[in-house]
C-alpha positions in Angstrom: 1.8 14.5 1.4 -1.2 14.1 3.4 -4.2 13.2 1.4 -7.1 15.4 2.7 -11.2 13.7 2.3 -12.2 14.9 -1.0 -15.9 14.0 -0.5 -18.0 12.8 -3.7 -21.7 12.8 -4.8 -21.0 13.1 -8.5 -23.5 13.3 -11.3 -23.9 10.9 -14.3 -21.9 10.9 -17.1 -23.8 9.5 -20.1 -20.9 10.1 -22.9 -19.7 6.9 -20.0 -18.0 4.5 -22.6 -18.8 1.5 -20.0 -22.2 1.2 -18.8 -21.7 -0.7 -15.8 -24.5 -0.2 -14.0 -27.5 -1.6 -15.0 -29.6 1.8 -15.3 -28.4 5.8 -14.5 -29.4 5.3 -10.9 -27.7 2.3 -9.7 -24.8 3.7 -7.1 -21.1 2.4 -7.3 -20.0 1.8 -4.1 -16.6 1.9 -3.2 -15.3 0.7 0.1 -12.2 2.0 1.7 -11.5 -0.3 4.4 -9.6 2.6 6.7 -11.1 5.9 8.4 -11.3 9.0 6.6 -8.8 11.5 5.9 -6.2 8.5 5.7 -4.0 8.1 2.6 -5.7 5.4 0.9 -9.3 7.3 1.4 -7.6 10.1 -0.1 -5.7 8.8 -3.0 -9.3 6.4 -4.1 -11.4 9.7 -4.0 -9.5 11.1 -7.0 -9.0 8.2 -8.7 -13.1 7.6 -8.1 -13.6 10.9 -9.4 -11.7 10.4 -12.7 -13.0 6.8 -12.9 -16.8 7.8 -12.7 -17.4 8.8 -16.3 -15.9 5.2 -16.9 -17.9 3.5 -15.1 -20.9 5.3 -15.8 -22.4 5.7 -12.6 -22.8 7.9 -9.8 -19.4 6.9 -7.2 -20.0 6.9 -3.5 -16.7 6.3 -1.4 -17.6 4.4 1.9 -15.1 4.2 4.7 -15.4 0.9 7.1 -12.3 1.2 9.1 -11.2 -1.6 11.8 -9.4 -4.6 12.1 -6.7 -3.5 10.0 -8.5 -3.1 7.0 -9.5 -5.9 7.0 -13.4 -5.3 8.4 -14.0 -3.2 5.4 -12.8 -6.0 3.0 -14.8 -8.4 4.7 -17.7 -6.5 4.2 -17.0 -5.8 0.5 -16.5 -9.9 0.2 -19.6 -10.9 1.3 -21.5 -8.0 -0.8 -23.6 -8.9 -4.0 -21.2 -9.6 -6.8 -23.1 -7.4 -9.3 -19.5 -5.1 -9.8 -21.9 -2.1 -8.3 -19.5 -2.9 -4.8 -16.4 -2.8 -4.7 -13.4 -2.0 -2.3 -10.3 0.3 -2.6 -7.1 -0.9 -0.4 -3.6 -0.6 -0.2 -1.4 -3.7 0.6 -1.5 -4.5 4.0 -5.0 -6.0 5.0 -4.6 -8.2 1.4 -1.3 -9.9 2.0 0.0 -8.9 6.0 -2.6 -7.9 8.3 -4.6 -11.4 8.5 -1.5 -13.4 9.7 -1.4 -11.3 12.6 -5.2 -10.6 13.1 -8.3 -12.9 12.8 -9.7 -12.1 9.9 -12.8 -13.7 8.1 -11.4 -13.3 4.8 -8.4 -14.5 2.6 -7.2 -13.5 -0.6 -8.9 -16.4 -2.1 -12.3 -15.4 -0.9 -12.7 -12.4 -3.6 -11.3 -11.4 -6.8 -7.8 -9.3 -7.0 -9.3 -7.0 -9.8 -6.5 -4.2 -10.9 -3.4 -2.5 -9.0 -3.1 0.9 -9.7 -0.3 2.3 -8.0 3.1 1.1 -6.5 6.0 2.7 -4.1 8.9 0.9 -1.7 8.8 1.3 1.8 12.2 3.5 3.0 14.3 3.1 5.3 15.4 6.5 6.6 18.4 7.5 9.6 19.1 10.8 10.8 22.0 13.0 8.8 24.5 12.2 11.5 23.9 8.6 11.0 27.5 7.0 10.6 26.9 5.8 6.5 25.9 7.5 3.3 24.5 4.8 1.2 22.6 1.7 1.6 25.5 -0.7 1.5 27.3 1.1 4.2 24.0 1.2 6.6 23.9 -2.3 6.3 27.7 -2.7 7.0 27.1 -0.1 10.5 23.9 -2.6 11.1 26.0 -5.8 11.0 28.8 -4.5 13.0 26.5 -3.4 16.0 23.8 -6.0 16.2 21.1 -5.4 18.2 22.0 -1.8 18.8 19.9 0.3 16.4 15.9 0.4 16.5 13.6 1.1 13.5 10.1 2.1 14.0 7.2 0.9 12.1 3.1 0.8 11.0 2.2 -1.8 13.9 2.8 -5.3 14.9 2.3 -7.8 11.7 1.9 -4.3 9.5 3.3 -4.5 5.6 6.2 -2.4 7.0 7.2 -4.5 9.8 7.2 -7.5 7.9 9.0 -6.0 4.3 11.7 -5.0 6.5 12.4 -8.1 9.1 12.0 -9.8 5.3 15.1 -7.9 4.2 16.9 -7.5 7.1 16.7 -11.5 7.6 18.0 -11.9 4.1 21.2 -9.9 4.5 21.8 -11.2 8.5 20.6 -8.0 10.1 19.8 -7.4 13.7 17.4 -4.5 14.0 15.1 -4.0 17.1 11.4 -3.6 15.8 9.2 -0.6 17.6 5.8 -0.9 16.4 3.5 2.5 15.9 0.3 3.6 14.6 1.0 4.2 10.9 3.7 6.0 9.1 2.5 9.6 10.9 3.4 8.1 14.5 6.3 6.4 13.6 7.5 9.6 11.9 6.9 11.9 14.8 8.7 9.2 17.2 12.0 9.2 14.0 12.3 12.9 14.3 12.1 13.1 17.9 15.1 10.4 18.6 12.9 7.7 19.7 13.9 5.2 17.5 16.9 5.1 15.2 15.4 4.4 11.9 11.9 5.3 10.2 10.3 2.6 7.8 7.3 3.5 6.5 6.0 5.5 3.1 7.7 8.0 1.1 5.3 11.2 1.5 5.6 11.9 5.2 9.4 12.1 5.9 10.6 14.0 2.1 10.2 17.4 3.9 12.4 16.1 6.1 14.8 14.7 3.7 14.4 17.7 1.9 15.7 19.7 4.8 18.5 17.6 5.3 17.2 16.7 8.7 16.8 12.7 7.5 18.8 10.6 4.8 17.2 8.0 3.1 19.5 5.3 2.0 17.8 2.1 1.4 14.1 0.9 -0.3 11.9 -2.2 -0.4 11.8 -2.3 -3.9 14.6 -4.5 -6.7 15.3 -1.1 -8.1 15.6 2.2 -7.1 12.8 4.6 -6.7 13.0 7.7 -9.1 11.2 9.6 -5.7 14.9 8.8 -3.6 17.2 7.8 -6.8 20.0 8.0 -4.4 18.6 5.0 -1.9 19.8 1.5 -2.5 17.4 -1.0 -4.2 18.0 -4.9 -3.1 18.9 -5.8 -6.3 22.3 -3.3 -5.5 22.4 -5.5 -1.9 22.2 -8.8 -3.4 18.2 -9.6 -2.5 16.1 -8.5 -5.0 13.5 -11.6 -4.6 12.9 -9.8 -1.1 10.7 -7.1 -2.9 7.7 -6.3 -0.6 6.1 -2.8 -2.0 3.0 -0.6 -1.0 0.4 -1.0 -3.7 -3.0 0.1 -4.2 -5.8 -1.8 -5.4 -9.1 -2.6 -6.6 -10.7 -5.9 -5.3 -14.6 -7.1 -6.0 -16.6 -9.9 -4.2 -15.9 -13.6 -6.1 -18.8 -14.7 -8.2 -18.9 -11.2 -9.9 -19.3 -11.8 -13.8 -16.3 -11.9 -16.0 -18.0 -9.0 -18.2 -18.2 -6.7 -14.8 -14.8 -7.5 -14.1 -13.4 -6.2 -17.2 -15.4 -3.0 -17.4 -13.7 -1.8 -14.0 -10.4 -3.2 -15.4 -10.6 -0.8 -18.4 -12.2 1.6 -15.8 -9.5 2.5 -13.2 -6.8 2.0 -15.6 -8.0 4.6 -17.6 -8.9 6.7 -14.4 -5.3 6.2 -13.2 -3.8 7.3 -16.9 -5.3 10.9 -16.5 -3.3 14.1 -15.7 -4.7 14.2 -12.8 -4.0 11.5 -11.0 -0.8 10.8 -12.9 0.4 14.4 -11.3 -1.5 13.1 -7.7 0.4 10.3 -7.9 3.5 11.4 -9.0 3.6 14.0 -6.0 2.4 11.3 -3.8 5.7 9.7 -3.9 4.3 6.7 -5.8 3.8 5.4 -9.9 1.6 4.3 -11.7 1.9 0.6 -12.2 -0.9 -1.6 -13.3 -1.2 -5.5 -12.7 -4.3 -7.1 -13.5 -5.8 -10.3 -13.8 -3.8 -13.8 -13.5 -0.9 -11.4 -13.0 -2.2 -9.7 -10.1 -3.3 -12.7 -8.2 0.0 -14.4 -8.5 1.7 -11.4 -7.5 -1.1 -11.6 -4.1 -0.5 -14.8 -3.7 3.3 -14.7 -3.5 3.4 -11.8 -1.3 0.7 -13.5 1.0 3.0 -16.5 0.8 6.4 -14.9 1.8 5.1 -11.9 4.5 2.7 -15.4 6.1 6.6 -17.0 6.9 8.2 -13.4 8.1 5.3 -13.5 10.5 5.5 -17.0 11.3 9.1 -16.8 12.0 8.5 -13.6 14.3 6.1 -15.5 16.0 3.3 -12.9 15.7 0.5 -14.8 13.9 -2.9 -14.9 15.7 -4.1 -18.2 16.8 
C-alpha cells in the first residue's frame, strides 16, 4: 500500500482532553524527516489527524527530507523543547542511517518519546525459487554461497543491515545490491535483477498475492500475522537477531516531563482509533506501543547491534 500526502490544516478542538499548547493558536509542528508522498509522511498524517483533538492544537506536518532522515531529525533536535515540535520517523535515521552517514545527531541528543507502530522486514524469492519455507531457503543459501543476490533500501539502510545481521548469525552468504527504498528494490525483484527482495511488507503482497513472489522468512522473533506462513528467527534458532521497522515520535531533549507525557497519552490514543487501527492493519504493520525507559533501551540496543553490522561491513562514514 502506498500511502498518498493527506495534507492537514485542521481546526481546534476544544473538547481536547490535553491542552498542550499554551493558548488555541500555538501550531504543533510535526517533522517528517523524508519527502512527501513517502510512507512515513503518509502513515504520520492520519495518525496527526486523529491525534489533534489530543493534543489540542492545530497539527501542521512538515516534511525536511535529506541525509537519510536524518536532516529532518536534526532540525527537530535543535528546535525549542516546548513539546509544540516534534518529529515523526520510522527506524532507519534513529538506529542505522548515522553509522553510515555523518550525521549531527545521535540518539542521545533528543528524547525517544513513544513508538507507535511495528512490522519485520521480509525476505521474499520468486515462486520458482527451489524452497517453500524459511528453513529450506536458508538450507539452498548455505549450499550455494555467494550465488544468490538480495536487493535492499540503500547502503547502511535498516534493511541492509537487519538482514547481513541475520544472515551473519546463521553463516549465510548473500550478495547485497543496494537501491532507493523498498519501491526500487521491488521493481528490480520482479524484473530478475536480483534474486531476493528485503524490504517492507505493503509493496510486494500484490505480488505475493498473485503467486508471482513467496515470502518465506521475516526480521521479527515471531511470525508476522500479515505472512503467518514466513519463518520468524525464533523458528531459525536467532531470535536476539530481531531488527523491525518501527515508527516513532521523538521531541528535542530539555522538553518538560509534563509535555512529554501529554504526547505520550496523545499518539497512543491517536494510534488506538478505528482508523488508524484499520490504516495500520492494511498497511501490513501493528500497533505496538513502547514508551519511555522502555523505548530508549530498545533505541539503544538496536543502535548498538546495527553500529557492529555496519562496522563489520566496513560501511561506516569516517
Amino acid at each position: 500500500m502506498k500511502f498518498g500526502p493527506l495534507f492537514l490544516s485542521l481546526g481546534l478542538s476544544m473538547a481536547s482532553v490535553l491542552p498542550l499548547p499554551a493558548t488555541a493558536s500555538d501550531l504543533i509542528k510535526i517533522i517528517v524527516p523524508a519527502p512527501a508522498g513517502g510512507g512515513t509522511d503518509g502513515f504520520f498524517r492520519v495518525i496527526a489527524r486523529e491525534a489533534e483533538p489530543f493534543l489540542g492544537g492545530t497539527v501542521a506536518v512538515m516534511n525536511v527530507g535529506g541525509a537519510g532522515g536524518t536532516m529532518g531529525i536534526t532540525q527537530m533536535a535543535k528546535s525549542r523543547p516546548d513539546g509544540l515540535t516534534l518529529a515523526a520517523v520510522w527506524s532507519s535515521p534513529v538506529t542505522a542511517a548515522p553509522h553510515s552517514i555523518a550525521s549531527a545527531s545521535k540518539p542521545h541528543d533528543y528524547i525517544p518519546v513513544i513508538q507507535v507502530s511495528s512490522a519485520p522486514y521480509v525476505f521474499c524469492v520468486d515462486a520458482s525459487f527451489p524452497a517453500d519455507t524459511g528453513k529450506g531457503m536458508i538450507e539452498e543459501l548455505k549450499r550455494k554461497p555467494g550465488k544468490y543476490t538480495y536487493g535492499n533500501d540503500g547502503v547502511g539502510g535498516t534493511g541492509q543491515l537487519a538482514a547481513e545481521r541475520i544472515f551473519r548469525a546463521l553463516g549465510v552468504s548473500v550478495r547485497a545490491v543496494p537501491f532507493k527504498g523498498a519501491g526500487e528494490t521491488l521493481i528490480n525483484f520482479l524484473g530478475g535483477h536480483v534474486d531476493m527482495y528485503v524490504g517492507s511488507i505493503s509493496p510486494v503482497m500484490p505480488h505475493v498475492k498473485s503467486g508471482k513472489s513467496k515470502c518465506l522468512m521475516v526480521s521479527s522473533a515471531e511470525p508476522t500475522p500479515a505472512l503467518p506462513s514466513a519463518s520468524g528467527l525464533r523458528e531459525l534458532g536467532v531470535p536476539d537477531e530481531e531488527t523491525l521497522l518501527w515508527r516513532a515520535v521523538l521531541a528535542p531533549k530539555g522538553t518538560p516531563k509534563e509535555k512529554i507525557a501529554a504526547i505520550e497519552t496523545a499518539f497512543e490514543k491517536a494510534v488506538q482509533t478505528p482508523t488508524s487501527r484499520k490504516f495500520i492493519e492494511e498497511a501490513g504493520e501493528q500497533v505496538v506501543v513502547r514508551k519511555g525507559d522502555d523505548f530508549r533501551a530498545m533505541v539503544d540496543r538496536e543502535y548498538e547491534a546495527l553500529g557492529n553490522v555496519a562496522k563489520s561491513l566496513g560501511i561506516g562514514h569516517k
